[in-house]
N, C-alpha and C positions, 0 to 999 in steps of 0.2 A: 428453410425459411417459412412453407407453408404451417410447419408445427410448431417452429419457433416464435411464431407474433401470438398465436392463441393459446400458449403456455404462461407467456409472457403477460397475457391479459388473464388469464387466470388467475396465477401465482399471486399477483397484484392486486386482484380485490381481494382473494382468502385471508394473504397476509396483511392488507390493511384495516380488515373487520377484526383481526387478530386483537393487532395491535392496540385497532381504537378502543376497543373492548378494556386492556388497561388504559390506554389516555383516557377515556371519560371518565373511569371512577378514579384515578388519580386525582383530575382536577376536583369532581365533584369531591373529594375530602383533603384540597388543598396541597397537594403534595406538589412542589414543584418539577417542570419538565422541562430538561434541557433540549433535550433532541428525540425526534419521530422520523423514524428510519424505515423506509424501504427499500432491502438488500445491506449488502454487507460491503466493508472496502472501500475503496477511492470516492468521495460522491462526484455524480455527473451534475447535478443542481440541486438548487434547494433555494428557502426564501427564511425569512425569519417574519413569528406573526408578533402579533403588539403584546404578548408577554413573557416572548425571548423565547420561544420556542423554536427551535431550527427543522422542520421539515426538509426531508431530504432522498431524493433519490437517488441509492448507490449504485456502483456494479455488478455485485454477484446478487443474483434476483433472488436465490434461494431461502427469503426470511426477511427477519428483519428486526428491532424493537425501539424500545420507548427508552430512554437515558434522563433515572429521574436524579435530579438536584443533588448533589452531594455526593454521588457516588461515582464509583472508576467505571461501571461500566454497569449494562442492562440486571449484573445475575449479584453483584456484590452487596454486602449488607454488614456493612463494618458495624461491630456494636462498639468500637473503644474508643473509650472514654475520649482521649487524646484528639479523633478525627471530631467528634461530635463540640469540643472547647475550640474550634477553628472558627466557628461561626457565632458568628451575633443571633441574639434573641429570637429577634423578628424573621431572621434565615432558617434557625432549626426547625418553626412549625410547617417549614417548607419541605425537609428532610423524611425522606420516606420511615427510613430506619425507627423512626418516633414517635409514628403513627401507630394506636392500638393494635391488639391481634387482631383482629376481625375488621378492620380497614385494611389491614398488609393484605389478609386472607383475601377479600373480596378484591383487591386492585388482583392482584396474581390470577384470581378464577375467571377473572371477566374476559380473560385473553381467549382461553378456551370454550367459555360457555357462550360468546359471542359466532363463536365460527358454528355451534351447534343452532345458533340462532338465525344465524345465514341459509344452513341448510333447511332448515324449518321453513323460514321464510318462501325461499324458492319452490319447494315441494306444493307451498299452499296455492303458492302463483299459479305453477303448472297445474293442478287438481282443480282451481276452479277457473282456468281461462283455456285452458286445453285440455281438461279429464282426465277423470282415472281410468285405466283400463280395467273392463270388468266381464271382460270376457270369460264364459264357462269352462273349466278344463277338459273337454270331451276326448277321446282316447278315438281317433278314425281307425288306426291300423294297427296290430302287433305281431312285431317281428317274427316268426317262427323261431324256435328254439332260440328268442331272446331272455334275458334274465326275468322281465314283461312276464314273457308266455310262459316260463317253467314255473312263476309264482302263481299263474291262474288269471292276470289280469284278460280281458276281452274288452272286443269292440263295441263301443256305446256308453263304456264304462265313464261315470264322470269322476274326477279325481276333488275330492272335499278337503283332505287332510295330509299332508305329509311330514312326518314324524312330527306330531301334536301341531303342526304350525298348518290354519287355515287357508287355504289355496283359494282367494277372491278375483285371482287374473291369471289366466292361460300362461301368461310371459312366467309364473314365478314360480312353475315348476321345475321348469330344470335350474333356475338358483336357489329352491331347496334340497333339490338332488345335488346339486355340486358343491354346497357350503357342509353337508352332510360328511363327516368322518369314518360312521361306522360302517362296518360289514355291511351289514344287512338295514333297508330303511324301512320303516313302514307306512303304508298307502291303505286310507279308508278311501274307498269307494262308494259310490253312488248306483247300484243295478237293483233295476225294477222294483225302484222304489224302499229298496234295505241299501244297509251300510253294510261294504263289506271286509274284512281287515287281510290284509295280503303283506306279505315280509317278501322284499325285494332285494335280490344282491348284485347291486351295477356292475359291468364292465368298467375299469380305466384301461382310457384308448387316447391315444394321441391324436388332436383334432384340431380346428379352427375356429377362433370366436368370430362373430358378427362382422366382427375390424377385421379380419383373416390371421390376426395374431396366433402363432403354434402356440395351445395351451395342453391339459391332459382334462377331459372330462370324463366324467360317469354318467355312462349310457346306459339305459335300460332295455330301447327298442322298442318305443313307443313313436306312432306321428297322434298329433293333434289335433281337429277340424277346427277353423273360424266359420262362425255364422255367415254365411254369404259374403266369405274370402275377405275378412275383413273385422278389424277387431272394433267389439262392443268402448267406445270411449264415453265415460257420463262424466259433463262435468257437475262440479259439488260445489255445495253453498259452503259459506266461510267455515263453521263451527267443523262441518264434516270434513272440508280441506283442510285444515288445522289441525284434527285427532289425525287424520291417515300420514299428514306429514310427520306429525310427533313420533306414531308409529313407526315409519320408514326409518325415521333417525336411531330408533331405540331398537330395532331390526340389526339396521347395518354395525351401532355399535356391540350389539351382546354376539352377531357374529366375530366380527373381527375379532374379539376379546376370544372365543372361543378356539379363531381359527389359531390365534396368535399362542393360547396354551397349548390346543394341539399339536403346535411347528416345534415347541421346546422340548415336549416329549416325544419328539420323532415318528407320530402319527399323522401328521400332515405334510404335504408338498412343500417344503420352501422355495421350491424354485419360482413360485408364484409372486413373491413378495420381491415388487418392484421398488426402484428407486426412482430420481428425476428426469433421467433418461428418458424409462418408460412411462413417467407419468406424462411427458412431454410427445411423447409417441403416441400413446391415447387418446391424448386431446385436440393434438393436430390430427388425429382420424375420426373422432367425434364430431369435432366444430364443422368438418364440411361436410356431416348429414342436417346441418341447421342449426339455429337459436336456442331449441331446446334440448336437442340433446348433450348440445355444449352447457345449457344449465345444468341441465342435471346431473352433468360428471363435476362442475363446479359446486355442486353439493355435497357430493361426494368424494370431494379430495377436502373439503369444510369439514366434514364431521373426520375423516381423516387426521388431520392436524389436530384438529382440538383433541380428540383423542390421547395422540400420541404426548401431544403435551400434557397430559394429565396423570402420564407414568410416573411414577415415582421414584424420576432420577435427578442426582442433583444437575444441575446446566437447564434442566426442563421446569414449564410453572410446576406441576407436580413433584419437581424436589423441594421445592421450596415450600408447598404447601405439609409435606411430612416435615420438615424443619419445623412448621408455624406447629405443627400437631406437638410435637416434642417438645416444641418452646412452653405448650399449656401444659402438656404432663408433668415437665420439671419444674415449670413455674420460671425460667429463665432460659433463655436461646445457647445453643450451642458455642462452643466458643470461637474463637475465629479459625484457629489453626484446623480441629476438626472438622468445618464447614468445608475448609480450601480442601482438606482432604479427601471426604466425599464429593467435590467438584473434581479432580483429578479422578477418581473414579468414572463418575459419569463422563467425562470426557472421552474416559477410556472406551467407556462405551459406547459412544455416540459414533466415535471414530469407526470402530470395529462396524458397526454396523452399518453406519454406508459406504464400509470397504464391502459388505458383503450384499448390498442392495443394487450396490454399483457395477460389483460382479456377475451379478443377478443380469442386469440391464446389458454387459456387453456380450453376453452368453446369449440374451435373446436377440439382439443384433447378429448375431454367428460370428463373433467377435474372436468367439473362445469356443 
């Protein structure tokens, strides 16, 4: 229960910044909205607002969407002729399906590009009300005959760069070392005053994160020193909270994307790629180191979602935005039977893969 209320309060704003993201530009270009759903299934309550709107909280917390006017359900987009002669005049300007390309396009993006707004948001809050960390990367100790010491690194060494990605806080070492794929990584250094270039080949060792979660990291065999045991936190004026949050979002997504083509070509860990289980596992271990660290995984499960919904599957916004892409290259939408088709696809895969995120989670449990 202690993971399950703050999964629960999680889940619930990601998905409702989600969703409002299409209900506002909906309304804003007139499209009518039957029902605002959070979760899926039976509802436990709900209310209706003064222009028929049904708001409503379901049971399966896992999502949720918007059910606009006219249609069977949140992903359908009948174009025939037949369903759209059902309705009167004054009803069709209500009809999603009717709406220009680049109205459908924007109501569809706003789901995703809202959860990237969320995490922006939060990140600016954190940076100028609690600081960015900008601690030095100093280098206190290296291991004997670690991967460290047989590249040449030494004590004192400040660490400026690794692999082309600027090193501004102590913490973001070792998640350049561990989003890192290749063999070998490279480390400019900071001695006596020159830059110096060292090619490192980590250890994977099976270890424990922060949370004590078993993960597998790449070790180098390095410790770190803080200034008088204690990290450097400056907080920043808006404009600079603002770039460093936009950063961090535009970080976490070109990794993921990264990590995500290296898992297909079998260069990467899968076993890392959690499902709800362990998203839920996380966060009930996050929430009770405090307020912000429970923010900031709620960023980061934000830019997560939006993300993924930006694949380009059908069932996801990002099928439907390659749909809208297709509809302008042909100059007409797909037909319907083909549409359903590619949804039966996508489903196929949606399934498959939180059969395999799921298996992920009960394996970390020692389930399996």
């Amino acid at each position: 229960m202690n993971y399950l209320i703050p999964f629960l309060i999680l889940i619930t704003i990601v998905v409702f910044i989600h969703e409002y993201g299409h209900y506002y530009f909906a309304k804003k270009y007139g499209v009518g909205i039957t029902d605002f759903s959070i979760g899926f299934g039976k509802e436990i309550f709900g209310w209706n607002d003064k222009s028929g709107t049904r708001w409503k909280i379901c049971w399966i917390p896992l999502g949720g969407y918007v059910k606009f006017f006219g249609d069977r359900n949140v992903f359908s987009q009948s174009e025939q002729q037949e369903t759209i002669n059902q309705y009167k005049e004054e009803d069709r300007q209500k009809l999603f399906i009717l709406k220009p390309l680049y109205q459908r396009s924007i109501i569809v993006a706003a789901g995703p590009l809202a959860n990237f707004a969320l995490a922006i948001l939060i990140f600016t809050i954190i940076n100028m009300f609690v600081g960015k960390d900008m601690t030095p990367a100093i280098i206190d100790e290296v291991q004997k005959d670690s991967p460290a010491f047989v590249a040449g690194m030494k004590k004192n060494d400040k660490i400026i760069y690794i692999d082309n990605k600027k090193v501004e806080s102590i913490l973001e070492v070792s998640t350049f070392i561990n989003i890192s794929t290749a063999e070998t990584i490279e480390f400019i250094v900071l001695r006596n005053d020159q830059e110096v270039s060292l090619l490192v080949r980590p250890d994977l060792v099976d270890a424990k994160d922060s949370l004590g979660n078993s993960v597998k990291k790449r070790m180098i065999g390095i410790k770190l020193s803080l200034l008088n045991n204690e990290f450097k936190k400056q907080p920043l004026g808006p404009s600079k909270a603002i770039y460093y949050s936009v950063k961090e979002v535009w970080f976490v997504t070109v990794t993921s994307l990264n990590y995500l083509g290296k898992m297909i070509t079998g260069s990467a860990d899968s076993s890392q790629l959690g499902g709800p289980i362990r998203i839920a596992k996380i966060t009930g271990q996050v929430a009770e180191h405090g307020i912000i660290p429970f923010l900031s995984i709620m960023a980061y499960i934000s830019i997560s979602l939006g993300l993924i919904n930006l694949f380009p599957i059908p069932m996801l916004d990002g099928g439907h935005l390659m749909f809208y892409l297709i509809e302008k290259i042909l100059g007409r939408p797909l037909s319907q039977k083909t549409q359903e088709g590619f949804f039966r696809i996508g489903l196929f895969l949606l399934f498959s893969l939180m059969f395999f995120v799921t298996f992920n989670d009960l394996k970390d449990l020692g389930l399996f």
